[in-house]
Steps between C-alpha positions, in 0.01 A plus 500: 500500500535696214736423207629840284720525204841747514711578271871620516571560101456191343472257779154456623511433850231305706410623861245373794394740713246501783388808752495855490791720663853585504663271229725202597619317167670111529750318247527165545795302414619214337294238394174689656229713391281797670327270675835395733373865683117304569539572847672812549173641178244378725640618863597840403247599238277451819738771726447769247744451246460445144646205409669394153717198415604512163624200275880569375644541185486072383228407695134429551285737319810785389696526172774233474736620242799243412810658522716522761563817525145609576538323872770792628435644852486793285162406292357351753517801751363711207202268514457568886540840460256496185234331676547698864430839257185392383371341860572866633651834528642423826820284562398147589605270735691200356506130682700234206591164583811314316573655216230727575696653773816600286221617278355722742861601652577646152201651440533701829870580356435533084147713547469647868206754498271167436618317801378598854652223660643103420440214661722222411448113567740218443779720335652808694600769265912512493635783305649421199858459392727380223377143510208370410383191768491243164851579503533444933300179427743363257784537683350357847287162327795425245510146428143472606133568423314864626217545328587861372757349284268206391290756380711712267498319162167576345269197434673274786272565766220592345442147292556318847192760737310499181483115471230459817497910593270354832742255609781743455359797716415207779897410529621872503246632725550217721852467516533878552252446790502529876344151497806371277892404677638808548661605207423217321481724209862569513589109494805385356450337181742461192495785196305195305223519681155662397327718730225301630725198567514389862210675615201400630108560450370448763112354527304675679673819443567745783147646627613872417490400116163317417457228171290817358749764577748277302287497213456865436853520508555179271270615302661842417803316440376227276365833238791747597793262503844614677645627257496890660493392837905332442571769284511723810800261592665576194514877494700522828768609312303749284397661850897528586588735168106691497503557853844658588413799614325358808821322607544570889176682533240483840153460473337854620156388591394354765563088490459168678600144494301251520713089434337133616750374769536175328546695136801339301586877369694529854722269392587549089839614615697243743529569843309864465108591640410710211213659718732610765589805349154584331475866569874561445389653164224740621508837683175523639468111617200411697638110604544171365232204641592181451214212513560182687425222338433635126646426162572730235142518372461742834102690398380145445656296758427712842259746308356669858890537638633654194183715489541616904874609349331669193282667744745609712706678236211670337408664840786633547533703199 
């Protein structure tokens, strides 16, 4: 494993990489690091690919600037794009989980001769239109807590995950889980309510997450903080006015879907399967697979089935 520094103007911009080949570049999502793409760096770096999983804009080993602002889809494609430029001359291949996949989605849109093709796990890419989904989310949890509106007033959140940053990332990860009651993320609980309240840490965790997998992640927390990691909660609204000329637009490149069966994503709006529609967004769609058994933490949870997907996909460009 080899660890390289990137820069996209003043943001420098930590990336993993492992393997020599075509490049495939990762983007974790929220509250993760590089090494969420362990798995996929290690199986593919050993088919002939060059792998790189980079650390986004607020976390791990990159810049963490403090405003707002700095979180936009917009910045944080440039960052993609900025780092896929220096890996090679070539468009790359894109997989992003979480946020990571509406990062990758608008990458492909906001700087296309960098991106061969997109994978996207957990989130399918929907086009945009005059609403950003903070504003959806208020409407359909009024009167009660989601945790995208829990989020939005700065300092809130971050002084309760910063208070035991270990215990913290325990809850979420389990409670977004396979291994967790399905959608037990999604729970109804009163606006009062802090984020971790109500859910459980379990002990032993879930074998796909080991006590020393925790701690690298804990550990970039406890120095990083979430500060830039929520703020990419706040700038949803930023994205709406900065990314207006996208509204309505397909993804050109060739995609995929890849969503954990049991992932509470499905069900953020009532009575909808938000993967059932996955590709509607793409012209050149190569299929959605959907994992049985999995959470929302896909890569980590049924590493050799999401891989076999990944695989699939890249042979068939």
């Amino acid at each position: 494993m080899r660890f390289k520094e990137f820069t996209n103007g003043p943001i420098s911009i930590n990336v993993a990489e492992e393997g020599e080949g075509p490049v495939i570049l990762c983007v974790h999502g929220w509250p993760e690091l590089w090494y969420s793409w362990r798995h996929q760096i290690s199986k593919f770096s050993e088919s002939g690919y060059r792998v790189c999983a980079m650390d986004v804009r607020g976390y791990g080993g990159t810049s963490k600037p403090l405003d707002v602002a700095s979180y936009s889809l917009k910045n944080l494609a440039s960052d993609v794009a900025s780092v896929a430029a220096q890996l090679s001359d070539e468009p790359v291949v894109l997989f992003g989980h979480d946020w990571g996949a509406p990062i990758v989605w608008h990458t492909a849109l906001l700087h296309p001769d960098r991106v061969r093709a997109v994978a996207g796990l957990s989130v399918p890419y929907t086009p945009g239109t005059e609403l950003s989904f903070l504003d959806l989310a208020e409407q359909i949890y009024q009167g009660r807590f989601f945790y995208q509106k829990y989020f939005q007033e700065e300092g809130v959140a971050e002084r309760e995950l910063e208070a035991d940053p270990e215990q913290s990332l325990r809850k979420i990860y389990f409670s977004l889980s396979g291994d967790a009651p399905l959608d037990d993320w999604l729970k109804e609980k009163s606006e009062t309510k802090l984020l971790l309240d109500d859910l459980d840490s379990p002990d032993p965790f879930p074998d796909w997450l080991s006590d020393s997998d925790l701690r690298i992640y804990a550990e970039a927390f406890e120095s990083g903080g979430f500060r830039g990691p929520l703020n990419r909660y706040r700038a949803q609204r930023i994205d709406l006015e900065e990314l207006k000329s996208l509204r309505g637009l397909q993804i050109k490149q060739p995609a995929c879907f890849i969503g954990g069966e049991r992932d509470s994503v499905r069900h953020f709006v009532p009575g909808m399967d938000l993967f059932s529609g996955a590709g509607n967004g793409c012209d050149d769609y190569r299929g959605t697979t959907i994992i049985s058994g999995a959470g929302h933490w896909v890569q980590q949870e049924r590493p050799a089935e999401t891989n076999e997907a990944l695989e699939r996909f890249l042979s068939d460009l």
